[in-house]
N, C-alpha and C positions, 0 to 999 in steps of 0.2 A: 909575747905577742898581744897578748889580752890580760889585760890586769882589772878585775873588781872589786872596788873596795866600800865594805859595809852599805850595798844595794839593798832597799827597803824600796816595800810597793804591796798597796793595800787599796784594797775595795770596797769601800764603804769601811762597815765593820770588820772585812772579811782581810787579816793580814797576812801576805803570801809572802812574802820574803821580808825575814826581820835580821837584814844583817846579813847580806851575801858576800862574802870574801874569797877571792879565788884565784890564781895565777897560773895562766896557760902558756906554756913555753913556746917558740916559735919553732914551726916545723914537728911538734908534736899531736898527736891523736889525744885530746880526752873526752872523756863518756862521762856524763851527767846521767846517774839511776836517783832515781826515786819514784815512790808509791802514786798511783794515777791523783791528780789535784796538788801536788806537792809543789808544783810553780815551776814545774821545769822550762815548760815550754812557752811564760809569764818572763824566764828572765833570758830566752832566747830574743822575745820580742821585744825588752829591754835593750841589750846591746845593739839590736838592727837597728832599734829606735821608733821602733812601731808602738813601745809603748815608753812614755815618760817615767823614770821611776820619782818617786817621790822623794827620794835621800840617796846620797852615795855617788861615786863617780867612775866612770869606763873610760880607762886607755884602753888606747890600742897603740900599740909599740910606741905608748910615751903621751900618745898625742889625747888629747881630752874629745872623746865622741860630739859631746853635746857641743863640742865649738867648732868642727869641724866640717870643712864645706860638705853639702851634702851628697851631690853626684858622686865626688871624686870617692869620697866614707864608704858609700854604696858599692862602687866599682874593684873595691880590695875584696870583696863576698862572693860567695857562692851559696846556693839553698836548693837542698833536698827537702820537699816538702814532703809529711806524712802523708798525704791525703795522691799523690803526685803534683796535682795544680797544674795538669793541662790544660791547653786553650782547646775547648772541641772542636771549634771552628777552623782551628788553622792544621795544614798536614803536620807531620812529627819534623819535618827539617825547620819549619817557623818557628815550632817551638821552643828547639833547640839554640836557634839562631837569634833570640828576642829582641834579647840584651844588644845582640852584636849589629840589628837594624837599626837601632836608636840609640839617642842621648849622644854626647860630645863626638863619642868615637865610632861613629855609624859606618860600615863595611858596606859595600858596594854588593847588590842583593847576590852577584853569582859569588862573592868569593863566603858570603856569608854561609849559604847553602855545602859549599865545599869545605869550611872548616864544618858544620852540625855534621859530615856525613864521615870526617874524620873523626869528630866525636863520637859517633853511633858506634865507629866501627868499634872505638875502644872497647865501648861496654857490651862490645859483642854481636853487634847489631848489624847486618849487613843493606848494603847501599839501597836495596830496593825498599828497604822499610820506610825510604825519609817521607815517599809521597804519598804512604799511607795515613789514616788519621785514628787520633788516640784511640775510639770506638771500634777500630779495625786490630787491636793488640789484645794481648791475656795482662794481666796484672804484674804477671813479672817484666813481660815488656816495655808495660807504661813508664816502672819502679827505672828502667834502665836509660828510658828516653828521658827521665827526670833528672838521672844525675849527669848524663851527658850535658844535660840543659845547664845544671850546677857547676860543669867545669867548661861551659865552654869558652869564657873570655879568661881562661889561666887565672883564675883568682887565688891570690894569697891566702884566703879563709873561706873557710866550706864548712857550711850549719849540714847536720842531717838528725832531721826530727825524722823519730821513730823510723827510721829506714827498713825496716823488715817487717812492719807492721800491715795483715792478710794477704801474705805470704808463707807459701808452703816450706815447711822446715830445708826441704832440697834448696826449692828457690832462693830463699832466707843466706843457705849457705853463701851461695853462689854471689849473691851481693855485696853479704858482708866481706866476701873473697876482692870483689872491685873495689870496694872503698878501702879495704886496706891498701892494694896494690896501685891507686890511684893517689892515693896522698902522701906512700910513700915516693911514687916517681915524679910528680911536681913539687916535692920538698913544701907542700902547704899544713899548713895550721889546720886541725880539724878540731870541729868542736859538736858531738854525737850529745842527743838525749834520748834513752830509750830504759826500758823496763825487762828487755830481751837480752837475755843472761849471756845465751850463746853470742848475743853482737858484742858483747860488750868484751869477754876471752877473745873475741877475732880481730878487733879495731883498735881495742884501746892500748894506749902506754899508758894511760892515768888515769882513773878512774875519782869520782867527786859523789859522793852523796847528797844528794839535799833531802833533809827531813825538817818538819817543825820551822821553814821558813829560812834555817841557815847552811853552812857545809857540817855535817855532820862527821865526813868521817873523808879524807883524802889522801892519794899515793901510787905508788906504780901500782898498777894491774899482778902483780906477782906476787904483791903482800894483800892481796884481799880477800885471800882465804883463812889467812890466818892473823886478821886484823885485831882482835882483842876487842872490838865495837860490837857488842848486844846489836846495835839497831843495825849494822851492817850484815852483820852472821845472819839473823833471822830475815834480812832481805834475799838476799844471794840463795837461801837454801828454803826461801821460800815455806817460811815454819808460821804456820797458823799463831802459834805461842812466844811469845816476846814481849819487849816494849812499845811497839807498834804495832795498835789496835788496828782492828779488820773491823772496815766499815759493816755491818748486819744488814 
């Protein structure tokens, strides 16, 4: 579904990906780990297009990113943002609903409200929370009104940056438990970056390292314990001592 090939993108002198090569299957979960500044989320903003990369080039099932129209490019996505990135201004059913007010395919405001509240419910959320607003939720709330937001036009591809990040280990579970069970039942492409060991055992079929700018180390989630990679062993087990220095 996502193929990149030798992806490079540098900042000034600063170079964050020298050479990213990756192959994401369709209808598969992978997880992007690496160390906080490693470019993870540098080459998220690459394939959405948010950022130019410098060298290299992104299919997505075939087709070349940078040539293609760009609504329609847009409209195969979905995004779990770390942060959530809700509107404060609007209740949690608009939020939900964003996407599905505008652009080509704009839904008629009641049926729009009626699909976000089917969305809620997935993630557990019941009907009375739409007319509440995001300042009226706890953190895990927000975290679930976000990803309701991320599948609510059935998108084919669903980013989730740092998804469990200040979230309580309970909470944390309980997500990673949605994102599995949601991308299993729409058969979508997921494509996770996070540093959270336990998302990573929950969500992933494939698991990608990026260190030093490229893939360092890649394969099912089954063989990552026993991968034979230095720079993967002392991530996963989180060891002071390795080839990957600990910033002082």
């Amino acid at each position: 579904m996502i193929e990149l090939r030798d992806i490079r993108k540098a900042f000034g002198r600063n170079h964050v990906l020298r050479g990213v090569t990756l192959t994401v299957p369709k209808g598969e979960s992978m997880v992007i780990i690496g160390g906080s500044g490693t470019g993870k989320s540098v080459l998220l903003k690459c394939i959405l297009g948010l950022v130019r990369p410098d060298a290299g080039q992104i299919l997505i099932e075939g087709e070349d990113a940078s040539r293609a129209e760009r609504e329609a490019f847009l409209a195969r996505f979905g995004m779990l943002f770390q942060g959530g990135a809700l509107f404060d201004s609007l209740p949690v059913w608009q939020n939900v609903a964003f996407r599905l007010m505008r652009g080509a395919t704009k839904r008629p405001k009641a049926e729009a409200r009626e699909i976000a509240i089917e969305k809620l419910r997935r993630v557990g959320l019941k009907p009375e929370v739409a007319d509440l607003f995001p300042a009226e939720l706890s953190g895990g709330m927000q975290k679930r009104v976000g990803l309701a937001r991320a599948i609510a036009a059935d998108p084919e591809i669903i980013f989730f940056d740092e998804p469990t990040t200040g979230l309580d280990p309970i909470m944390a579970g309980v997500i990673n438990e949605l994102i599995r069970e949601i991308v299993v039942e729409m058969g979508a492409t997921a494509m996770t970056i996070t540093h959270d060991m336990s998302s990573v055992r929950a969500i992933a079929d494939d698991v990608a390292m990026l260190h030093g700018g490229v893939i360092q180390w890649t394969g099912p989630v089954a063989d990552m314990d026993h991968s034979g990679d230095p720079y993967l062993d002392q991530f996963i087990h989180g060891r002071a001592e390795g080839p990957i220095e600990a910033v002082r």
